[in-house]
C-alpha positions in Angstrom: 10.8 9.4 22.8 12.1 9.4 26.7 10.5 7.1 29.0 8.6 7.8 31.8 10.2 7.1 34.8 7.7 5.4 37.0 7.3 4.3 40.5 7.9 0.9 41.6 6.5 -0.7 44.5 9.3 -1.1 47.7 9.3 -3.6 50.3 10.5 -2.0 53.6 11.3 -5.1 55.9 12.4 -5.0 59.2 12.7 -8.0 62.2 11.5 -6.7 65.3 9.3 -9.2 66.6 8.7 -7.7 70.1 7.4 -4.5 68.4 3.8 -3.2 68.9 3.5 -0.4 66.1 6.4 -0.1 63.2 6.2 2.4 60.4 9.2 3.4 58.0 9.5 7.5 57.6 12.4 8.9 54.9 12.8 11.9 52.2 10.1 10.3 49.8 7.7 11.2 52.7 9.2 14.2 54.0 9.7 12.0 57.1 6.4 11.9 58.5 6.6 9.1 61.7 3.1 8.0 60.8 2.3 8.1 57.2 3.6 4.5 56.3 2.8 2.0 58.6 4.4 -1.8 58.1 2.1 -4.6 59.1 3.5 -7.6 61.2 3.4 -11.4 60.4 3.7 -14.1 62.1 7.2 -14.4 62.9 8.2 -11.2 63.7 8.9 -9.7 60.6 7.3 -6.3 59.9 7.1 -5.0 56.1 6.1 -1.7 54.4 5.6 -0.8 50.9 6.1 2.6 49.0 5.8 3.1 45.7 8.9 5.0 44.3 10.4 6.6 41.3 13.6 6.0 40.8 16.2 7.8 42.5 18.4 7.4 45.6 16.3 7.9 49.2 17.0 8.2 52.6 14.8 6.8 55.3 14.1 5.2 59.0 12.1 2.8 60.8 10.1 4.0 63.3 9.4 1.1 66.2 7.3 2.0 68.8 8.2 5.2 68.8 11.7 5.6 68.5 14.1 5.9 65.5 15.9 2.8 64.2 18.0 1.9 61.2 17.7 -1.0 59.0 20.1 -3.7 59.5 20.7 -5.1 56.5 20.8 -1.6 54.8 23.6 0.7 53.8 24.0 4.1 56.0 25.0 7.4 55.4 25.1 10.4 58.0 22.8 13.0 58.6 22.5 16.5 59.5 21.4 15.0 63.1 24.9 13.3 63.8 23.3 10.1 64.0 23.0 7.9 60.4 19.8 7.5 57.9 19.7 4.4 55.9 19.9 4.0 51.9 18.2 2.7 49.3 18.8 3.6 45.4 15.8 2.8 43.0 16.9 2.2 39.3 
């Protein structure tokens, strides 16, 4: 019998401690800018989590208001000439 592949809870994490409003958009939300919003700590870091099946995604940070790619995440072009970000889920 196959397993079920099943979602997995994902940490989106981004510093950007002079941010007022963060969310992370990508394909495993059809990129809607407000659907996942990351919450702030302390020290500047904000963080985000989706639940996903596994697969290999494409996705953005959204900082008040304008696009931004992770840092410390691997990139790959898009249709837009600019770059999305990437993250595989086993």
């Amino acid at each position: 019998m196959a397993m079920m592949s099943k979602a997995k809870p994902i940490e989106f994490k981004l510093y950007a401690p002079s941010a007022k409003k963060v969310s992370v958009a990508g394909s495993f939300n059809n990129w809607e800018a407000k659907s996942v919003s990351a919450k702030k700590d302390t020290k500047g870091n904000w963080s985000a989590k989706v639940s996903l099946k596994p697969g290999r995604y494409e996705y953005k940070f959204i900082v008040d208001g304008s696009w931004q790619n992770d840092p410390c995440a691997a990139r790959v072009g898009n249709s837009l000439g600019s770059q999305n970000n990437i993250i595989e889920i086993k």
